[in-house]
C-alpha positions, 0 to 999 in steps of 0.5 A: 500500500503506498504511503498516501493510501496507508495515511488515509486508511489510518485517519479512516480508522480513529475517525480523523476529519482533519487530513491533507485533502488530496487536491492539497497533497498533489500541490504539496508533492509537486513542490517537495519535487522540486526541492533542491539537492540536500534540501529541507522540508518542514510540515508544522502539523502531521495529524496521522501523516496525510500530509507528510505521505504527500510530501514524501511521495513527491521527494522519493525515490531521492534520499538526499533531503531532510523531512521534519514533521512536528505534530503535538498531540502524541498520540496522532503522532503515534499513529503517523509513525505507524507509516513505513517511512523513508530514513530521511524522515523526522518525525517529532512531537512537541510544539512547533512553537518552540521548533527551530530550524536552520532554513527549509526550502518548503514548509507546509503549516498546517496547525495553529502553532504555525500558522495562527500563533507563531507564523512570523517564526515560520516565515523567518525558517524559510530559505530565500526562495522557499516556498510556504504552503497554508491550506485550510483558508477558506469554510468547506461545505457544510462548515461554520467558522466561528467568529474568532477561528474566521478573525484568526485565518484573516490575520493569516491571509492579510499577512501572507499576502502583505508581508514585505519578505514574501511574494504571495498568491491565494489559491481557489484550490484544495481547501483554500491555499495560500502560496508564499515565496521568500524574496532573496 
């Protein structure tokens, strides 16, 4: 079974809402395959590892790059660490808040810590021209955000699309996404 399949059997099984739509995951792998030779990947969020399954399958068969995944419930992270991973995978729990990191050429933030809190952190681990990849910005079908989560996800949006550092597009694709690159 590949890697995205057997994520999405897991979050099947424990009734996990909150995966990497596929349309989102495509996007995701498309980019990790372009990472460069020896680069750097950062996804703020496993969840059970929809996401990360995405990433990895745009970066394999290489084995010359460095996935690190940050998840802070321990036990989704158990469940992500089930998958049949490659060695250059790093998979961790704890609070993204507190991660620091050298530079990524890709990060994709896909937790509040991140994205809602933290998010000039974030931009700053970016390498020149990494590329930063929200989704999650705009209500599917049949969902209500509340006042406060709508608030939140506008700040996210005005930032991206205004910060000085970045060049930023909003994609009508997936769950909404929004696309930044940092300027050299």
């Amino acid at each position: 079974m590949n890697l995205v399949m057997a994520a999405e059997a897991r979050a099947q099984a424990v009734d996990f809402p909150y995966s990497c739509d596929p349309e989102v995951g495509r996007l995701l792998a498309t980019l990790a395959a372009q990472v460069p030779v020896g680069g750097s990947v950062l996804e703020i969020g496993t969840g059970v590892g929809a996401g990360l399954a995405w990433l990895v399958s745009g970066l394999l068969p290489r084995t010359d790059v460095t996935v690190t995944t940050i998840e802070s419930d321990r036990e989704r992270a158990a469940l992500a660490a089930q998958g049949d991973w490659p060695a250059f995978v790093d998979l961790r729990v704890g609070d993204a808040l507190e991660l620091r990191g050298e530079g990524f050429d890709l990060i994709f933030a896909d937790a509040a810590g991140g994205k809602h809190e933290g998010l000039d952190a974030t931009i700053g681990m970016l390498r020149p021209r990494g590329v930063l990849v929200v989704d999650d910005m705009v209500p599917q079908p049949g969902v209500t955000w509340d006042p406060e989560f709508t608030d939140k996800q506008e700040a996210v949006r005005r930032r991206l699309l205004t910060d000085e550092r970045l060049v930023a597009v909003e994609l009508a694709h997936g769950s909404g996404v929004i696309m930044a690159t940092r300027r050299p």
